[in-house]
Wavefront OBJ file of the C-alpha trace (Angstrom):
o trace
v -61.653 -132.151 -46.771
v -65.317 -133.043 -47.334
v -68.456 -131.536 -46.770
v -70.809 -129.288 -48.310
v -69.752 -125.441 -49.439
v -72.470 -123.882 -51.189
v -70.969 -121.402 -53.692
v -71.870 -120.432 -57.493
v -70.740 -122.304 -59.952
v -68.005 -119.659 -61.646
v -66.749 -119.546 -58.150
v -66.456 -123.553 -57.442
v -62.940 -123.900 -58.649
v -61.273 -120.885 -57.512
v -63.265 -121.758 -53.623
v -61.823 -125.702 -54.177
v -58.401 -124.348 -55.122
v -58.594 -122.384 -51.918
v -59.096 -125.357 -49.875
v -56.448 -127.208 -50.932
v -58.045 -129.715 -53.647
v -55.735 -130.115 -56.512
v -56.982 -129.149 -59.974
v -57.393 -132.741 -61.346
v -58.967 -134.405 -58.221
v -62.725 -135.256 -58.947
v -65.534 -133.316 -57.382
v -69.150 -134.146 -57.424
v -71.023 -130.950 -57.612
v -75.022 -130.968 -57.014
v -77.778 -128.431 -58.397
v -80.149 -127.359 -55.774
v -83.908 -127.848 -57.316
v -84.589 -124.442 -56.356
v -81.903 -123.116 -58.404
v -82.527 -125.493 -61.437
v -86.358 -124.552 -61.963
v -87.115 -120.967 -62.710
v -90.411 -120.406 -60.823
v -90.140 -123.264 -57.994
v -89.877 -120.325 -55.305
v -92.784 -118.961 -56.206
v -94.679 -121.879 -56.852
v -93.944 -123.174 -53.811
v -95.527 -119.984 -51.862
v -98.352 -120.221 -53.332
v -98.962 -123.501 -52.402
v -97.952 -122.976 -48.955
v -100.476 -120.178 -48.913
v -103.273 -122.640 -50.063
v -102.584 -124.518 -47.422
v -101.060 -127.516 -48.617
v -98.240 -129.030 -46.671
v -95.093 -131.283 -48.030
v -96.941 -133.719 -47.112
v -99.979 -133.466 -49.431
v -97.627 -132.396 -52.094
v -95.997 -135.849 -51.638
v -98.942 -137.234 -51.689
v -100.491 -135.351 -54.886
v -97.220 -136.594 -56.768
v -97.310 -140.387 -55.574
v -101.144 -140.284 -57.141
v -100.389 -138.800 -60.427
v -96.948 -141.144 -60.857
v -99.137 -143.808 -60.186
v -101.803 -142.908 -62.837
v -99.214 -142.553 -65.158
v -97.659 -145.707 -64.694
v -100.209 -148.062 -66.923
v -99.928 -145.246 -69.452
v -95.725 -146.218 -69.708
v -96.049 -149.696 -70.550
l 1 2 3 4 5 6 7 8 9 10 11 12 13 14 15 16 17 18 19 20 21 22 23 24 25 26 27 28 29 30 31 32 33 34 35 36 37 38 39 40 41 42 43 44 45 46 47 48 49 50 51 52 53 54 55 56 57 58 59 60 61 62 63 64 65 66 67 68 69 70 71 72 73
């Protein structure tokens, strides 16, 4: 029984009951970004509406990690 059931977390166990897991096997739940940081939504539009792509995004983020990288050590 694997795969990927998106549900909220107070309803995870009742949902895994439900499809037959047992209450002690172990489950790997993951937190969807979008879910985890207030705001990303609607930081994410307005990026989109200045015309930035995933791409550049990417790209913006490899450019400031490596900036920051001499700062680390």
């Amino acid at each position: 029984m694997l795969g990927r059931y998106p549900v909220r977390a107070y309803d995870a166990l009742p949902r895994g009951l439900r499809r037959g897991l047992d209450p002690n096997d172990r489950v790997t739940i993951t937190i969807e970004p979008d879910e985890l940081i207030p705001g990303r939504r609607e930081a994410r539009a307005r990026v989109v509406a200045a015309g930035l792509t995933d791409e550049d995004i990417d790209r913006l983020i490899d450019e400031a990690r490596t900036e920051a990288q001499p700062q680390l050590g």
